[in-house]
C-alpha positions in Angstrom: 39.3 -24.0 8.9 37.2 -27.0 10.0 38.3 -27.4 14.1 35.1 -29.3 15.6 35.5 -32.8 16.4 39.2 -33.6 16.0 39.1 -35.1 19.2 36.6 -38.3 17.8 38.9 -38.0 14.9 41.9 -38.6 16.5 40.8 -42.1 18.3 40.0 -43.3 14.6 43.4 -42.5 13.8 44.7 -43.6 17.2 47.0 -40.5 17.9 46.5 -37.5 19.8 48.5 -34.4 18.4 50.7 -32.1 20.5 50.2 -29.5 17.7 46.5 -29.7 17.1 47.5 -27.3 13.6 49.5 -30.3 11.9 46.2 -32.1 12.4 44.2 -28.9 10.9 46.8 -28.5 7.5 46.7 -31.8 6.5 43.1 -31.9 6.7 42.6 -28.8 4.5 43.0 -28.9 1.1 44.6 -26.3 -1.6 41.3 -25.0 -2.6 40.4 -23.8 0.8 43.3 -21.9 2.0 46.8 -21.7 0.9 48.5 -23.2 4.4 47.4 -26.5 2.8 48.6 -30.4 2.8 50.3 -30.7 -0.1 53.9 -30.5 1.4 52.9 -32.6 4.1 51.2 -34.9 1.1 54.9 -34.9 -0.4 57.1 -36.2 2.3 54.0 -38.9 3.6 54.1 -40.0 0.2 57.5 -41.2 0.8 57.4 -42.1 4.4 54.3 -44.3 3.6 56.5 -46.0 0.7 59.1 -46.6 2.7 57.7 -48.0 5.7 55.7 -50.4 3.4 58.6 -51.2 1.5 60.2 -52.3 4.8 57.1 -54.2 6.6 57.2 -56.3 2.8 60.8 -57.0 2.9 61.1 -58.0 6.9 57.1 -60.2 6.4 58.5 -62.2 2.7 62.0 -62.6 3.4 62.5 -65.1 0.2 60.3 -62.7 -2.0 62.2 -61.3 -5.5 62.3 -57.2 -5.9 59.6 -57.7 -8.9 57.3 -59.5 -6.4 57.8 -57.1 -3.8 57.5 -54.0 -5.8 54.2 -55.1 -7.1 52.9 -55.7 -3.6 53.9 -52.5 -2.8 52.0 -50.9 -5.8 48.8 -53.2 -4.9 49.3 -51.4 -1.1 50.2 -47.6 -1.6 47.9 -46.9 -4.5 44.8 -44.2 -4.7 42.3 -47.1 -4.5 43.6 -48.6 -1.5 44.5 -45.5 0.5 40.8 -44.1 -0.9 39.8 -47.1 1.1 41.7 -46.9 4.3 40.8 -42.8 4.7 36.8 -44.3 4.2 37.8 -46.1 7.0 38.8 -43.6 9.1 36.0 -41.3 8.2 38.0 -38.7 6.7 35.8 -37.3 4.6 33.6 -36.0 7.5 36.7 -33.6 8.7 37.8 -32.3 4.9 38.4 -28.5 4.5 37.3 -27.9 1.1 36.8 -24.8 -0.7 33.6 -23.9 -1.8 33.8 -25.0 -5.4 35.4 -29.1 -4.6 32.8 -29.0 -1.7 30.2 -28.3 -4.4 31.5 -31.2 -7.0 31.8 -33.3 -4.5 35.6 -33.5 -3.2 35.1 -35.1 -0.1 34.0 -38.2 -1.5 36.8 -37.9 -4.1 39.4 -40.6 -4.4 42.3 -38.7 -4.6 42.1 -35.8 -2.2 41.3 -38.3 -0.1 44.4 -40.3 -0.7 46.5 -37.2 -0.6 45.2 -36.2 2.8 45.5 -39.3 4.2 49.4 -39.5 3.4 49.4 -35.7 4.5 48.3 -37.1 7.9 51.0 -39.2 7.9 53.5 -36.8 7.1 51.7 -34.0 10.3 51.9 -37.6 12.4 56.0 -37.8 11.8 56.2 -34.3 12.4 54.2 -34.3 15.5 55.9 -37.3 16.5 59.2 -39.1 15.3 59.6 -41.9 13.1 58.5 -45.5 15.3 55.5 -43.6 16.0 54.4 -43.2 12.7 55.7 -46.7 11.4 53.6 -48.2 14.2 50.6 -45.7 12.6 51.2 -47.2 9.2 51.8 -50.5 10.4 48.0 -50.8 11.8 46.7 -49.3 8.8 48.3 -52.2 6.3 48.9 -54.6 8.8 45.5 -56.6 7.6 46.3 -56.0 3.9 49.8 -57.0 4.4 48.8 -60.7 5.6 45.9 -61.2 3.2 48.4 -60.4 0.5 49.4 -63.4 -1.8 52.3 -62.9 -4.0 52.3 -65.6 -6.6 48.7 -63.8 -7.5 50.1 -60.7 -7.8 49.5 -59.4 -11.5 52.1 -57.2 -13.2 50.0 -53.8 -14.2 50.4 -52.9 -17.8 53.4 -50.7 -17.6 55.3 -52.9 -16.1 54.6 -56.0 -18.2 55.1 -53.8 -21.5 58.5 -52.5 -20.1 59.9 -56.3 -18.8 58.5 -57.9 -23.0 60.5 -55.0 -24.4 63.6 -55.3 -22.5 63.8 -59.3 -22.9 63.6 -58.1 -26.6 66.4 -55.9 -26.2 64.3 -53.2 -27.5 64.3 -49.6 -26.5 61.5 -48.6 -23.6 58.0 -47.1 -24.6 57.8 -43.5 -24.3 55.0 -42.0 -22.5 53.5 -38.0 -23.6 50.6 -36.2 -22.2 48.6 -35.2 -25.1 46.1 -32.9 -23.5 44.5 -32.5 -20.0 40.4 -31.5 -20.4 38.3 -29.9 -17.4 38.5 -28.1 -14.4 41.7 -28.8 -12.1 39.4 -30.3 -10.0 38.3 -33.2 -12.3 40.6 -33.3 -14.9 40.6 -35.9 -17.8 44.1 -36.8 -18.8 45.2 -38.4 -22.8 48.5 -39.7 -22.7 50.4 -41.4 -25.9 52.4 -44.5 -25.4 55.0 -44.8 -28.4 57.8 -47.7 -29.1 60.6 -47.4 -31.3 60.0 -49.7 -34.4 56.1 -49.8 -33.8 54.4 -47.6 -36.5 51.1 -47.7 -34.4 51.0 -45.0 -31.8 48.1 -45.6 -29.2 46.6 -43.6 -26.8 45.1 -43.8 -23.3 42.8 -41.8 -21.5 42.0 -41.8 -17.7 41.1 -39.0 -14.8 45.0 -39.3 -13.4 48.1 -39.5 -15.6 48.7 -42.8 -14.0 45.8 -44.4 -15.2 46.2 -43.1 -18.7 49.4 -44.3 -18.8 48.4 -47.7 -17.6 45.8 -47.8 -20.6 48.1 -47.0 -23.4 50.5 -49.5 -22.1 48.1 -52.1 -22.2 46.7 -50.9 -25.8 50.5 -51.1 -27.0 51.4 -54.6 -25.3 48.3 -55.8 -27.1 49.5 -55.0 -30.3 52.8 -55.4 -29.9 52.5 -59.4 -28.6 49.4 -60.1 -31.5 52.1 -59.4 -34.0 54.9 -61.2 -32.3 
């Protein structure tokens, strides 16, 4: 496992770890050893939502739960968090295996997504909770000010879901048709069905997520031409 430097990787983060190993797991990813981040990936996933969640509802107090769960989404996503682990250098202290280091993982937007909420998670562990809501809290406390909600766009999911239900019609369906490449760069096609639409479309992306995203927006497309 990678151990130089922490120290300089620490002041980016602005914590210094009791238990220097936290530090080490969430750093190293599944293709390098199996005492990896992705259970400390889990539970930051949903400390990080939370805490969001939380600075959103206390910062715009007159804000509706569709306007706050898109500012959410626009916060905690792979793009941003990509962002904020560039930031904080991240991909200099990556434990890859030899095979992501080869492709390329530690400039990968995912893993380094997923290590930055594992880093999260080895914080709270480390730690307790105020110190790791404070952590957060510096990391989005920028984003969280620029953020204007009335420019907020609904992502294609979400605006497919809120035309069908103010249809009364049943929600879309989503089903992973097939997943192509190596597990380290996989290529996802998912299938977005409605009840009563006879056109099935599919979407294809490099996360289920995204694929999802663009069969929604195929299906909205036809769905509101032929309204």
């Amino acid at each position: 496992m990678k151990v130089r430097n922490l120290e300089v990787l620490e002041r980016h983060l602005g914590y210094v770890f009791t238990n220097k190993a936290l530090l080490l797991q969430a750093l190293t990813h599944k293709s390098a050893h199996h005492l990896n981040n992705e259970r400390l990936e889990f539970l930051g996933d949903a400390i990080l939502n939370f805490v969001v969640a939380d600075l959103l509802f206390s910062q715009f107090t007159q804000a509706t739960e569709g306007e706050l769960t898109r500012a959410r989404a626009s916060l905690v996503n792979q793009d941003s968090l990509h962002e904020i682990a560039l930031t904080l250098s991240l991909s200099d202290y990556l434990n890859l295996g030899l095979g992501e280091q080869k492709s390329g993982g530690h400039r990968r937007g995912s893993i380094l997504a997923d290590t930055l909420e594992a880093i999260i998670c080895a914080i709270y562990q480390d730690s307790d909770f105020t110190i790791v809501r404070a952590f957060i809290e510096r990391l989005f406390i920028t984003k969280i000010a620029e953020l204007n909600l009335e420019e907020q766009e609904k992502d294609p999911k979400t605006q497919l879901q809120e035309w069908l239900q103010g249809q009364r019609k049943a929600l879309p369906k989503y089903h992973i048709v097939s997943m192509i490449g190596e597990p380290h760069a996989q290529t996802f096609i998912v299938r977005c069905e409605v009840e009563g639409i006879m056109q099935v479309v599919e979407g294809i992306g490099s996360s289920r997520r995204i694929a999802e995203q663009i069969a929604a927006k195929k299906m909205l497309e036809i769905i509101t031409h032929d309204a």
